[in-house]
C-alpha angles and dihedrals in degrees: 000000000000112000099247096250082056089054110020120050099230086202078086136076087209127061099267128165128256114247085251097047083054093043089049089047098051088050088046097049092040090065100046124108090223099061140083088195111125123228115271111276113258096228096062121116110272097170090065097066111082094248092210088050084047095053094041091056095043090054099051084047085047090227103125091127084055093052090044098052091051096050097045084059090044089054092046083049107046090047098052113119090231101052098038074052093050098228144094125238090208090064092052117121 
C-alpha cells in the first residue's frame, strides 16, 4: 500500500524503483530462505536514500527489523577506527 513516488522513479519513462524500494527489496530477498542474495554492503551510501521514503517503505513491507538490524551494523561500522581510517589492521606490516 506505498503511495507510487515512494515505489517508481518518476525520472524515468519506464517503471523503475526508487533507490529505497530497491533498497527494501535487497534487504527483503536477502533474508529469505529462498535466496542466495547477499545483505546490502555496509560502505554504500546511506545519506543518499531519502530516510522518511526508506522508513515508509520499510513499514508497508513490514521490514522495518530488517531494516534495524542493518542499520545498527551500519552505525558499528561506520564508526569503527579502521574503517573511518580507511584501512585494515589485517593488511599492516
Amino acid at each position: 500500500a506505498l503511495d507510487v513516488p515512494d515505489w517508481r522513479d518518476a525520472r524515468f519513462s519506464h517503471p523503475r524503483a526508487t533507490p529505497e524500494k530497491a533498497f527494501c527489496d535487497w534487504l527483503y530477498l536477502a533474508a529469505s530462505h529462498r535466496s542466495t542474495i547477499s545483505t546490502p554492503p555496509l560502505d554504500l551510501e546511506l545519506a543518499r536514500l531519502q530516510s522518511d521514503r526508506l522508513d515508509r517503505v520499510a513499514s508497508a513491507m513490514n521490514i522495518e527489523t530488517l531494516l534495524a538490524a542493518w542499520l545498527t551494523a551500519k552505525e558499528r561500522y561506520d564508526q569503527d577506527p579502521e574503517i573511518a581510517g580507511n584501512e585494515s589492521g589485517a593488511m599492516k606490516n
